[in-house]
PDB file of the backbone (N, CA, C, O) and the ligand in Angstrom, with CONECT records:
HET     ZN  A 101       1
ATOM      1  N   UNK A   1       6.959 -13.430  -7.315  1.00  0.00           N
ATOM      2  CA  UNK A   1       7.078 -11.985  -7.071  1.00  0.00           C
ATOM      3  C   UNK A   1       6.984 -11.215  -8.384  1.00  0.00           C
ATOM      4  O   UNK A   1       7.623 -11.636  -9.348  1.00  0.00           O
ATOM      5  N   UNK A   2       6.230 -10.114  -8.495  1.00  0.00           N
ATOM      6  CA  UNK A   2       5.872  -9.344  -9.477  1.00  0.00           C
ATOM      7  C   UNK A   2       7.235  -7.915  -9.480  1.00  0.00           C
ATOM      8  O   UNK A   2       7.815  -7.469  -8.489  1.00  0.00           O
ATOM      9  N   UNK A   3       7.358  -7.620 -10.496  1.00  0.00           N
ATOM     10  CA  UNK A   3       7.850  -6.261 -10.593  1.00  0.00           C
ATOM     11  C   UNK A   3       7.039  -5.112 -11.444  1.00  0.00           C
ATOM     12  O   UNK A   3       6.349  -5.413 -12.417  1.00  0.00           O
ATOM     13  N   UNK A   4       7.197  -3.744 -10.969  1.00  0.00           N
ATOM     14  CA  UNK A   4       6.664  -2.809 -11.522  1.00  0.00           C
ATOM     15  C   UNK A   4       7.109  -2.796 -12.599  1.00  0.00           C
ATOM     16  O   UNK A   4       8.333  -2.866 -12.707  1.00  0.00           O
ATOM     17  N   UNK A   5       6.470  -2.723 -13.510  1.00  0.00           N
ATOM     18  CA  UNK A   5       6.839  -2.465 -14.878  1.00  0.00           C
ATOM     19  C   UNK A   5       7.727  -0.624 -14.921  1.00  0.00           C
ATOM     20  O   UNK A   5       8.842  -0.456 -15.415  1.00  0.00           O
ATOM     21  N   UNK A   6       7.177   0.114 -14.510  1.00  0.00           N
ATOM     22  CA  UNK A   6       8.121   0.591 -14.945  1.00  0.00           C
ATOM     23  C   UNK A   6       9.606   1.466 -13.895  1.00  0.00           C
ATOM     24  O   UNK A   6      10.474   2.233 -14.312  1.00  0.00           O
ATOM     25  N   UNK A   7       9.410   1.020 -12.708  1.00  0.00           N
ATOM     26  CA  UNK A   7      10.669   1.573 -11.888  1.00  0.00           C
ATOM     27  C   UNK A   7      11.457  -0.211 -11.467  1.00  0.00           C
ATOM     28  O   UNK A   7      12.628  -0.147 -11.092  1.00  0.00           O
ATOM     29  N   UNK A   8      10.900  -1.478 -11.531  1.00  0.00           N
ATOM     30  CA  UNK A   8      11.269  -2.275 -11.551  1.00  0.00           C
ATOM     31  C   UNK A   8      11.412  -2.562 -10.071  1.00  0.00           C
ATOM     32  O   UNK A   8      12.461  -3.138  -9.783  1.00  0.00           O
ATOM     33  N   UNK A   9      10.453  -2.242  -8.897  1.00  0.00           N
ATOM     34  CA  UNK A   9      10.757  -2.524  -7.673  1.00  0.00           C
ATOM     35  C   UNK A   9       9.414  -3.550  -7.647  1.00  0.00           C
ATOM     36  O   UNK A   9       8.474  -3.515  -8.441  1.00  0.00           O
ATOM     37  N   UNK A  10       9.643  -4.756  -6.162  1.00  0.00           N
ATOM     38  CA  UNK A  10       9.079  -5.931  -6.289  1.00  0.00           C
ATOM     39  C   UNK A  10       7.798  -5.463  -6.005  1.00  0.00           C
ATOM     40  O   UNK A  10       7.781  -4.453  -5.302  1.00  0.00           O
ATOM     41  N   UNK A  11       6.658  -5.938  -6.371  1.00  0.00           N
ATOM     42  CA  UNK A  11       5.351  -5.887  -5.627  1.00  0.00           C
ATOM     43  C   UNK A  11       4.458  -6.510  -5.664  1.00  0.00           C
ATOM     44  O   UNK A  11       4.222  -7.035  -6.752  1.00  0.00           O
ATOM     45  N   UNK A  12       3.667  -6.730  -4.707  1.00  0.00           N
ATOM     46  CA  UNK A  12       2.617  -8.054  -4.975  1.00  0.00           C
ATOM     47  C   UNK A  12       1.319  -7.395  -5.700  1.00  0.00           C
ATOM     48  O   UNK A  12       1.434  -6.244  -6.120  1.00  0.00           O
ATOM     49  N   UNK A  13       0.125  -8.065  -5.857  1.00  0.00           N
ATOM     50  CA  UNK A  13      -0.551  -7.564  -6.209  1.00  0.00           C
ATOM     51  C   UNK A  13      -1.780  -8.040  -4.632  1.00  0.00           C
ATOM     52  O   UNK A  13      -1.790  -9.214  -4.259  1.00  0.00           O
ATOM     53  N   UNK A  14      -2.355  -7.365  -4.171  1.00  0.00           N
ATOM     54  CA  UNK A  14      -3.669  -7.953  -3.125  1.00  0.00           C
ATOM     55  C   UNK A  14      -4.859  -7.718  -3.788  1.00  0.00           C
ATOM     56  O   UNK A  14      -4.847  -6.622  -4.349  1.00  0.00           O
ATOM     57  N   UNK A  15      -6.077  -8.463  -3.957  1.00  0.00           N
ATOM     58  CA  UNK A  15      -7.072  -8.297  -4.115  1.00  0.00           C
ATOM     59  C   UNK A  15      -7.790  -7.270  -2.978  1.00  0.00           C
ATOM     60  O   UNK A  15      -7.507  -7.575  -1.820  1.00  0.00           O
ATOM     61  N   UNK A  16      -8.662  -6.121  -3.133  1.00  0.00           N
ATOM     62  CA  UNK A  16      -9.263  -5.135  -1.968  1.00  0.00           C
ATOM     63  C   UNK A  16     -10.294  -6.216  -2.040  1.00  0.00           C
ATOM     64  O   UNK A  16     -10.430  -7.267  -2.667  1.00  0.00           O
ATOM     65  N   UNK A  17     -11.077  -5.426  -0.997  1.00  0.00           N
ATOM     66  CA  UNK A  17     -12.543  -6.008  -0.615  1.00  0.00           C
ATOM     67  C   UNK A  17     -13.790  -5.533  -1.845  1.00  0.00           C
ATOM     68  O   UNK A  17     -14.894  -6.039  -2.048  1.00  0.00           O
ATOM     69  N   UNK A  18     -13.005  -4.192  -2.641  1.00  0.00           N
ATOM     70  CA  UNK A  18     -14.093  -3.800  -4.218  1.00  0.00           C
ATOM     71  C   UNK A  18     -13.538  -4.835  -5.042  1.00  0.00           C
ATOM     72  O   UNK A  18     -13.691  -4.653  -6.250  1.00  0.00           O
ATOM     73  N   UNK A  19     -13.153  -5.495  -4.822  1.00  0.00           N
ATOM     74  CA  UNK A  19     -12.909  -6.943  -6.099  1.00  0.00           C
ATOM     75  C   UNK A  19     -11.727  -6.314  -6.598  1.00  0.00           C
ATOM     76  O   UNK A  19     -11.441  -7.092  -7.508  1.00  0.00           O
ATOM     77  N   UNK A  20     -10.609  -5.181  -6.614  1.00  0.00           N
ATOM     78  CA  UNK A  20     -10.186  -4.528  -7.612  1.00  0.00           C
ATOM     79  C   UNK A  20      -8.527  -5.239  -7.173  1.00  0.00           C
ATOM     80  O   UNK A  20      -8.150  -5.015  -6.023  1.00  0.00           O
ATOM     81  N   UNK A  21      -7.889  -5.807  -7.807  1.00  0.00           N
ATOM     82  CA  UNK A  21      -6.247  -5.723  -7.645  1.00  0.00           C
ATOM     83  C   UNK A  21      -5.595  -4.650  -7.564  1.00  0.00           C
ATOM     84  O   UNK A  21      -5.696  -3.761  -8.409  1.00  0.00           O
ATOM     85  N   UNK A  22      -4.855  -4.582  -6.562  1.00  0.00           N
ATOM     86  CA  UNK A  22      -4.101  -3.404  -6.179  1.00  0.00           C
ATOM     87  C   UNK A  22      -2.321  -3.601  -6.138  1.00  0.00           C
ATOM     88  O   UNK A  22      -2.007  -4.164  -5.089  1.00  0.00           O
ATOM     89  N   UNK A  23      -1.365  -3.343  -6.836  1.00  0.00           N
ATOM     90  CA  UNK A  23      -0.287  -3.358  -6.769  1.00  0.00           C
ATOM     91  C   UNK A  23       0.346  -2.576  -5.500  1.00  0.00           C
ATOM     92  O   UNK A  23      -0.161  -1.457  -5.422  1.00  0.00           O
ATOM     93  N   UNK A  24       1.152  -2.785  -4.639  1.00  0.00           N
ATOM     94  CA  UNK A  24       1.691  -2.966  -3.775  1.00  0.00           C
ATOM     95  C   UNK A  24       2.838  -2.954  -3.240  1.00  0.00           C
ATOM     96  O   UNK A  24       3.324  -4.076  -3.382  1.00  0.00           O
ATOM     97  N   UNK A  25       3.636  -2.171  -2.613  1.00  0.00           N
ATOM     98  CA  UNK A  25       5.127  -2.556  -1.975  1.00  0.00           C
ATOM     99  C   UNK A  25       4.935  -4.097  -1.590  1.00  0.00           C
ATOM    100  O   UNK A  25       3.813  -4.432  -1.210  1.00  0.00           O
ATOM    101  N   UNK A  26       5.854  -4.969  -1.653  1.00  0.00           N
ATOM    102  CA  UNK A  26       6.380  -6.053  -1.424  1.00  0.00           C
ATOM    103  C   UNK A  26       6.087  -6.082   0.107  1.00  0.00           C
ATOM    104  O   UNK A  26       5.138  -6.592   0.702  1.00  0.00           O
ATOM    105  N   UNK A  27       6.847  -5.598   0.440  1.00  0.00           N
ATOM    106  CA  UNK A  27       7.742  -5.095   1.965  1.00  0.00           C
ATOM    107  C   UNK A  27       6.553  -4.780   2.641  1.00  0.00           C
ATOM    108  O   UNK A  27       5.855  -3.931   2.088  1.00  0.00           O
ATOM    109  N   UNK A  28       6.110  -5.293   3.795  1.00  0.00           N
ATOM    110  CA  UNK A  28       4.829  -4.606   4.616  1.00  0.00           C
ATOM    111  C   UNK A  28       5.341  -3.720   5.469  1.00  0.00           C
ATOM    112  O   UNK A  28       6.527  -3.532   5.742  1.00  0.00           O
ATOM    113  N   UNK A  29       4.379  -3.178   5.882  1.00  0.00           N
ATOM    114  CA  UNK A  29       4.919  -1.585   6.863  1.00  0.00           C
ATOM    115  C   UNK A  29       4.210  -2.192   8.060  1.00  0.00           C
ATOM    116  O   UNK A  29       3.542  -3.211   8.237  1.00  0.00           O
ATOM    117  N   UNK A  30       4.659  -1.052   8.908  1.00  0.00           N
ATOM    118  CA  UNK A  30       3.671  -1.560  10.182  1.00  0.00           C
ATOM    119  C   UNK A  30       2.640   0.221  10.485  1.00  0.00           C
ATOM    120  O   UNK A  30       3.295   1.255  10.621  1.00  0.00           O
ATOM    121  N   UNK A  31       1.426   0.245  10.528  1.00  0.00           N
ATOM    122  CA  UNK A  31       1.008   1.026  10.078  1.00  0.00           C
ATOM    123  C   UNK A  31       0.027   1.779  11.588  1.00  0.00           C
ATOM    124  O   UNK A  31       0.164   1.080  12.591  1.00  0.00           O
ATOM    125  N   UNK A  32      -0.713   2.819  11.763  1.00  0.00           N
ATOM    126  CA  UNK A  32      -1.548   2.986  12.371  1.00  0.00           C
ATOM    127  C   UNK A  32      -2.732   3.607  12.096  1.00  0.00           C
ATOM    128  O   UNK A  32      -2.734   4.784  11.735  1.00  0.00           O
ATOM    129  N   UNK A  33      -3.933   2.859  12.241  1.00  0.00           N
ATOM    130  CA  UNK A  33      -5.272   3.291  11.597  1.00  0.00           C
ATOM    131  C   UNK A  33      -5.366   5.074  12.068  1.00  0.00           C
ATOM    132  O   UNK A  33      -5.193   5.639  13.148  1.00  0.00           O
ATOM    133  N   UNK A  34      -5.621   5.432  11.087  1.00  0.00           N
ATOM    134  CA  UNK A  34      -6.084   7.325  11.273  1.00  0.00           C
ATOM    135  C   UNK A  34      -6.938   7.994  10.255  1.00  0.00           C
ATOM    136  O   UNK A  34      -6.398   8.725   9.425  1.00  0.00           O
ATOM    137  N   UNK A  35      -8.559   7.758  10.245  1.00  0.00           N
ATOM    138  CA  UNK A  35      -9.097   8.375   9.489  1.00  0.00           C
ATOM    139  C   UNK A  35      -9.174   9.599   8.906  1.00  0.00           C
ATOM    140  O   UNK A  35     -10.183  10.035   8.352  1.00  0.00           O
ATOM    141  N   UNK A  36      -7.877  10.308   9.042  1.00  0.00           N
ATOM    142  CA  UNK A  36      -7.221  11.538   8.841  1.00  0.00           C
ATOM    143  C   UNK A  36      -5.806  11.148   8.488  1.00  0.00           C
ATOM    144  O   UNK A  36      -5.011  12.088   8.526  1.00  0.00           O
ATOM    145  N   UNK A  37      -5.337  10.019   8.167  1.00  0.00           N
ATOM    146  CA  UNK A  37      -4.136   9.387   7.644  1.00  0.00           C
ATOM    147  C   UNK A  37      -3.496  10.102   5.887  1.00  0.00           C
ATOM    148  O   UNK A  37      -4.194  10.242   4.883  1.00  0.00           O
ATOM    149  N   UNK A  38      -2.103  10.411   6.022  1.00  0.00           N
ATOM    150  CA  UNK A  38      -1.755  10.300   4.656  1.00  0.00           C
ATOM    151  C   UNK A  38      -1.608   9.516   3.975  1.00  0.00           C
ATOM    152  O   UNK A  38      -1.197   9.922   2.889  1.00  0.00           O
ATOM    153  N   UNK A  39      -1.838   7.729   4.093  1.00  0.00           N
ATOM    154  CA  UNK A  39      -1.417   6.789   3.587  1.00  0.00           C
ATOM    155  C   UNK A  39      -2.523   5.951   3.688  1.00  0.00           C
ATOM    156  O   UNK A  39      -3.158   5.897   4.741  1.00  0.00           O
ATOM    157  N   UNK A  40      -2.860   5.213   2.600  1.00  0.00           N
ATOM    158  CA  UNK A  40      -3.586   3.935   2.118  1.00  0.00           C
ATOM    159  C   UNK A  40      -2.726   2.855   2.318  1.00  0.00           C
ATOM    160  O   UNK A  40      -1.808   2.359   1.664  1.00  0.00           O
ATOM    161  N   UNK A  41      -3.407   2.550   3.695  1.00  0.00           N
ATOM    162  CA  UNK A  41      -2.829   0.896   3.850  1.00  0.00           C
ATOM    163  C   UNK A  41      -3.519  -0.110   3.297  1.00  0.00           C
ATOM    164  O   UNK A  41      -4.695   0.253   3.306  1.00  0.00           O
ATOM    165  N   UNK A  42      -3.419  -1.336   2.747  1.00  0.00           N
ATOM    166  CA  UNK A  42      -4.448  -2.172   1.865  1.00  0.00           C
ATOM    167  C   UNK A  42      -3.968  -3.742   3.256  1.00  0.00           C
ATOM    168  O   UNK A  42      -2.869  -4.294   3.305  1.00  0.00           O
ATOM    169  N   UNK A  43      -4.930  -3.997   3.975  1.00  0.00           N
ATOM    170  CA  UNK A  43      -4.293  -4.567   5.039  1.00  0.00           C
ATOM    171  C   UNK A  43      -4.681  -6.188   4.169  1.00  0.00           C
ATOM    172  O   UNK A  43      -5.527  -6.429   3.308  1.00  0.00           O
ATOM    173  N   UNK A  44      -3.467  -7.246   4.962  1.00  0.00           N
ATOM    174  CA  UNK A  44      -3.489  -8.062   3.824  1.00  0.00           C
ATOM    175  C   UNK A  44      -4.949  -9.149   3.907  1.00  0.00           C
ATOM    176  O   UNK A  44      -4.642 -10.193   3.331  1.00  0.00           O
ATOM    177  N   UNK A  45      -5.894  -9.194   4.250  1.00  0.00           N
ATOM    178  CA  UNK A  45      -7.192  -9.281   3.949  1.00  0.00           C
ATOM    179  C   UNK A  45      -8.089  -8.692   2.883  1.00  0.00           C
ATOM    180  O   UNK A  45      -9.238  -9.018   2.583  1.00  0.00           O
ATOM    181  N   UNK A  46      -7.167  -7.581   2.285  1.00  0.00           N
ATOM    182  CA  UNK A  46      -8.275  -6.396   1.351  1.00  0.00           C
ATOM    183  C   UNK A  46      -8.465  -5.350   1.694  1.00  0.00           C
ATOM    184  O   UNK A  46      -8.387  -4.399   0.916  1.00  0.00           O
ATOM    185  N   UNK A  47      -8.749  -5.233   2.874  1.00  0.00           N
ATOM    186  CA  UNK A  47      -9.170  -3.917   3.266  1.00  0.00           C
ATOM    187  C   UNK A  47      -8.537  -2.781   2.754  1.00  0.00           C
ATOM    188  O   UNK A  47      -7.460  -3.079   2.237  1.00  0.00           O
ATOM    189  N   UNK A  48      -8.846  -1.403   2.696  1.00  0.00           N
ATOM    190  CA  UNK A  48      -7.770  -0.686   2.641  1.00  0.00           C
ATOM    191  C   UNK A  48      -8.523   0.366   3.348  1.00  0.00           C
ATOM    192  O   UNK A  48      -9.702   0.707   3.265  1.00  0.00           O
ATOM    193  N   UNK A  49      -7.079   0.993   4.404  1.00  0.00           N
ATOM    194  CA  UNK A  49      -7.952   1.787   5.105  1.00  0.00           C
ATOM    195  C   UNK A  49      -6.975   3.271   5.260  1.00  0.00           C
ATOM    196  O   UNK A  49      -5.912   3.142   4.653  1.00  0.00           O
ATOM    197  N   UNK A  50      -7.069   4.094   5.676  1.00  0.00           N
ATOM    198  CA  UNK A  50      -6.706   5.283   5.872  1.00  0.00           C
ATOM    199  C   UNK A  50      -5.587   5.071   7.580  1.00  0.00           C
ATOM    200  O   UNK A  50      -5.845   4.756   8.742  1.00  0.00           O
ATOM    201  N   UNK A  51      -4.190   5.507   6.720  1.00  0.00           N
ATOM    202  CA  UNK A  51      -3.636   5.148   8.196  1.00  0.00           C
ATOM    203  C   UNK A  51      -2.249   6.288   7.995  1.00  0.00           C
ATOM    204  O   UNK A  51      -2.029   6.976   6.999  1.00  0.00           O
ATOM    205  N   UNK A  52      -1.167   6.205   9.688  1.00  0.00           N
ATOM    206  CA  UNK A  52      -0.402   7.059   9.646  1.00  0.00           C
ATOM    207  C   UNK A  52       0.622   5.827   9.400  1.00  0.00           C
ATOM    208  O   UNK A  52       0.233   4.665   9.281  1.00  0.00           O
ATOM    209  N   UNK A  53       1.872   6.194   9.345  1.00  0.00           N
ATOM    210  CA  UNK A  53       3.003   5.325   8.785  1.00  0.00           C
ATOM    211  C   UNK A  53       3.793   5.231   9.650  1.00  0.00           C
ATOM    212  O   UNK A  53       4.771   4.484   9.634  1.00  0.00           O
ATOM    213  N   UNK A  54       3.311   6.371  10.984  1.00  0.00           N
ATOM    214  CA  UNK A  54       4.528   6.566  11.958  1.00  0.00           C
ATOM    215  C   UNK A  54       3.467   6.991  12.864  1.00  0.00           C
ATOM    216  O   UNK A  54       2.499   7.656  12.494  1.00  0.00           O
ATOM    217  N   UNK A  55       3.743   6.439  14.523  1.00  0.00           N
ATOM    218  CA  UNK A  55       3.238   6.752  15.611  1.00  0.00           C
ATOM    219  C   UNK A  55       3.485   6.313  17.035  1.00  0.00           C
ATOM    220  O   UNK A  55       4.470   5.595  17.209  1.00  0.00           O
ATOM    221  N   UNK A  56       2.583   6.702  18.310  1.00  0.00           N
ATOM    222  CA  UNK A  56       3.489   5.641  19.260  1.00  0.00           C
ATOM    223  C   UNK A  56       3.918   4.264  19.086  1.00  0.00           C
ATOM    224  O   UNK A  56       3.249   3.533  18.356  1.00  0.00           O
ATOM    225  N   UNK A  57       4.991   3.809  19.692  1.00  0.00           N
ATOM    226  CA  UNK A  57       5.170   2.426  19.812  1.00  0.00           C
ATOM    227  C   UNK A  57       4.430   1.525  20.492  1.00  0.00           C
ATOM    228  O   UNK A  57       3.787   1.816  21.501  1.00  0.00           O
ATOM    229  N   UNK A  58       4.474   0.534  20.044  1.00  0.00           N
ATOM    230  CA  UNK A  58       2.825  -0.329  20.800  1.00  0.00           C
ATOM    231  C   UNK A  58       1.884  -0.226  20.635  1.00  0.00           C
ATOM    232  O   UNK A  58       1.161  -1.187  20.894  1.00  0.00           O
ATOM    233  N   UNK A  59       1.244   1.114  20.052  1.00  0.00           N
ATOM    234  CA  UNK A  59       0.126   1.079  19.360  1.00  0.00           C
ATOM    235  C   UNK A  59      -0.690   1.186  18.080  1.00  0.00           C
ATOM    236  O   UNK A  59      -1.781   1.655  17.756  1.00  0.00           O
ATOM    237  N   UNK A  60       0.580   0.381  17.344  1.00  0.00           N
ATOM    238  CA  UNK A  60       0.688   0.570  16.279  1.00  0.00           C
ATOM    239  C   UNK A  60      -1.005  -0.231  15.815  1.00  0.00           C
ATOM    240  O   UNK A  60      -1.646  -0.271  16.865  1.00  0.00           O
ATOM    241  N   UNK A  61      -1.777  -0.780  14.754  1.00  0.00           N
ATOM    242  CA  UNK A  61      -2.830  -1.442  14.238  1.00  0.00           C
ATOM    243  C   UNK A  61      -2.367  -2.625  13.644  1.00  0.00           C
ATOM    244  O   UNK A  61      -3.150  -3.575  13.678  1.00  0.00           O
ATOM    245  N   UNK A  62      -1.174  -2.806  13.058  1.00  0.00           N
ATOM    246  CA  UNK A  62      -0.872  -4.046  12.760  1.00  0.00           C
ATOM    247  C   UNK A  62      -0.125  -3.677  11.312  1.00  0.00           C
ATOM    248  O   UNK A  62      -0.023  -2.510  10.936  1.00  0.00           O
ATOM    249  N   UNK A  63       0.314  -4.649  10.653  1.00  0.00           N
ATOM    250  CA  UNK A  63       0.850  -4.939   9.636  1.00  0.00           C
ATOM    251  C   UNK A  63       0.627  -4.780   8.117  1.00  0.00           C
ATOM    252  O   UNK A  63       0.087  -5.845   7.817  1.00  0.00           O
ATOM    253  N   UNK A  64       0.750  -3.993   6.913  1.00  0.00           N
ATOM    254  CA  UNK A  64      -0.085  -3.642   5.876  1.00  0.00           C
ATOM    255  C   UNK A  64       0.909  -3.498   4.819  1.00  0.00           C
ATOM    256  O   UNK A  64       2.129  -3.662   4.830  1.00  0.00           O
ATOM    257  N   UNK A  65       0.178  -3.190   3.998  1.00  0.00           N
ATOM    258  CA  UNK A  65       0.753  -2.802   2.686  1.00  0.00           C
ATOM    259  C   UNK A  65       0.826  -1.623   2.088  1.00  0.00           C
ATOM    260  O   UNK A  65      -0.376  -1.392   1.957  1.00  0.00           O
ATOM    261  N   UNK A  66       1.379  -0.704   1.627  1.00  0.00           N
ATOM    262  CA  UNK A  66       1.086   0.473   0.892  1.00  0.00           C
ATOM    263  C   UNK A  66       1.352   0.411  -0.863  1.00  0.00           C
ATOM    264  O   UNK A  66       2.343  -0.021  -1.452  1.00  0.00           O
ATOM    265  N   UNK A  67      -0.026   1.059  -1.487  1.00  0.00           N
ATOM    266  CA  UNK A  67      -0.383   0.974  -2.570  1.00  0.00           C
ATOM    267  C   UNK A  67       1.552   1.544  -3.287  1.00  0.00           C
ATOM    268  O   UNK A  67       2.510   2.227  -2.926  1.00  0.00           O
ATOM    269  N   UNK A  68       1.202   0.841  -4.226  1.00  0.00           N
ATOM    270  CA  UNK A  68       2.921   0.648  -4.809  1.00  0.00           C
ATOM    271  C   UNK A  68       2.759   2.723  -5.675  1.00  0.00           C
ATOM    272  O   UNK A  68       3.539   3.669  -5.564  1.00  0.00           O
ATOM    273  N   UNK A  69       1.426   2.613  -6.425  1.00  0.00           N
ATOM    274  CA  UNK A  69       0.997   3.923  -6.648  1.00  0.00           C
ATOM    275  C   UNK A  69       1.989   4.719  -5.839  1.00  0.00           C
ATOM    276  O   UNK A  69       3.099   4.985  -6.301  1.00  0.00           O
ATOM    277  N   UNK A  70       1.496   5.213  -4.288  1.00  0.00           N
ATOM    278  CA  UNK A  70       1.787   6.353  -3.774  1.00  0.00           C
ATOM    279  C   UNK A  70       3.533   5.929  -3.916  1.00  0.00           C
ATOM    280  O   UNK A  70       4.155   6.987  -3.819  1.00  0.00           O
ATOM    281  N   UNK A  71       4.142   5.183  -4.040  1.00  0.00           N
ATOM    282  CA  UNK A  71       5.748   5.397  -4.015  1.00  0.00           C
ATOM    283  C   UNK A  71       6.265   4.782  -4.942  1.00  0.00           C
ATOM    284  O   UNK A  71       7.195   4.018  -4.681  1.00  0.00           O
ATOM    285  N   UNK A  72       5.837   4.931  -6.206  1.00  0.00           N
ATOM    286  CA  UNK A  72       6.625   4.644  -7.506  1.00  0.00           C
ATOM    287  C   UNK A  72       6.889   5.904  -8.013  1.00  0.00           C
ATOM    288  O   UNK A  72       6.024   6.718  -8.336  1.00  0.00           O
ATOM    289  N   UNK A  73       8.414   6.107  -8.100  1.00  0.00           N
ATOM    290  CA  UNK A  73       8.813   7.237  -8.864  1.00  0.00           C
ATOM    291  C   UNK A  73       8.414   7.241 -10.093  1.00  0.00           C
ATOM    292  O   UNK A  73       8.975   8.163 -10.684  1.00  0.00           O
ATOM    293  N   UNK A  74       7.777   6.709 -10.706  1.00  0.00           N
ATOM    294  CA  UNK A  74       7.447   6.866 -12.317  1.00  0.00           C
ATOM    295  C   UNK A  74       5.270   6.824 -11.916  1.00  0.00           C
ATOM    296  O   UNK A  74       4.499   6.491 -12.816  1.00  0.00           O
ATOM    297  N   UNK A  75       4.873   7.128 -10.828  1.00  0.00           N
ATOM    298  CA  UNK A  75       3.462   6.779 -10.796  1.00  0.00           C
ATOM    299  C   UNK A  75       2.849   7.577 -11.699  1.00  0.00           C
ATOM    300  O   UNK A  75       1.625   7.523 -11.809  1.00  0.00           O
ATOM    301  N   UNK A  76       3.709   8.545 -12.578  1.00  0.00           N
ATOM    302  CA  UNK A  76       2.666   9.408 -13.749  1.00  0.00           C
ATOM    303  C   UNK A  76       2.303   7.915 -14.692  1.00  0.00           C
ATOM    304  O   UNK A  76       1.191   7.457 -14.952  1.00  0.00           O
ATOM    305  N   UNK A  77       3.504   7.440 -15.030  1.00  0.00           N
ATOM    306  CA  UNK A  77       3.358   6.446 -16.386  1.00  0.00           C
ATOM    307  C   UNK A  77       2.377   5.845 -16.000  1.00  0.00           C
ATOM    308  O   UNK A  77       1.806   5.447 -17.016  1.00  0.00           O
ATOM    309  N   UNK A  78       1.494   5.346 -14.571  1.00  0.00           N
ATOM    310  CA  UNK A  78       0.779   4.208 -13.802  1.00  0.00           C
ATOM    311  C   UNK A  78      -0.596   4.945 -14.568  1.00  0.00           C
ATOM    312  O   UNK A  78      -1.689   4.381 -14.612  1.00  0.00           O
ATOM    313  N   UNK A  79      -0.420   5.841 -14.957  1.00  0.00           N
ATOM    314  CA  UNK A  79      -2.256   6.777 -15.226  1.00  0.00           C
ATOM    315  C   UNK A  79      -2.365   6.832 -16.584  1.00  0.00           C
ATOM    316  O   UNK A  79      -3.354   6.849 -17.317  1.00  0.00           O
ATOM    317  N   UNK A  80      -0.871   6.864 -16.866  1.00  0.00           N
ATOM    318  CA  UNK A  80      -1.381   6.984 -18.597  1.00  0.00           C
ATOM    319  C   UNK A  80      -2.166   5.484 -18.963  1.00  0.00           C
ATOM    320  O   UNK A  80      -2.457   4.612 -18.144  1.00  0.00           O
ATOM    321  N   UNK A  81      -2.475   5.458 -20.817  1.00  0.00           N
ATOM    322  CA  UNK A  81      -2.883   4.189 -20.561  1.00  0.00           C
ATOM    323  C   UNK A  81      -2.287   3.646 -22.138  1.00  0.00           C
ATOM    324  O   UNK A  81      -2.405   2.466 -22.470  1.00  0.00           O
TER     325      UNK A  81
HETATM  326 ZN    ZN A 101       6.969   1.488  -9.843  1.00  0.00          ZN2+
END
């Protein structure tokens, strides 16, 4: 298990389908595809797709990850270099 360097919460890293490593909440969400979604799910195959975080029950899309980016309280330090 990896930690963020700088808020110190766990995260994996997934390879996407652009070859690129993507850091990651640990913790998977359960997500629903919405090409009008506020959230980048990176589903654990690579993919990453545009989804909601909250919706009916049962129809959810399945199981994912969200980029560690959108919820690291320190994600300014993530840009500097
Ligand atoms: Zn962090």
């Amino acid at each position: 298990m990896a930690r963020c360097k700088s808020c110190g919460a766990e995260i994996i890293w997934i390879k996407t389908t652009s070859g690129k490593a993507m850091p990651c909440n640990a913790k998977e969400v359960v997500y629903w595809e919405n090409k009008d979604g506020k959230a980048n799910i990176v589903r654990p195959n690579g993919e990453v797709v545009r989804a909601d975080l909250e919706g009916e029950e049962g129809k959810e899309s399945g199981i994912g990850y969200i980029s560690h980016f959108a919820t690291c309280p320190n994600a300014n330090s993530h840009r500097r270099r």
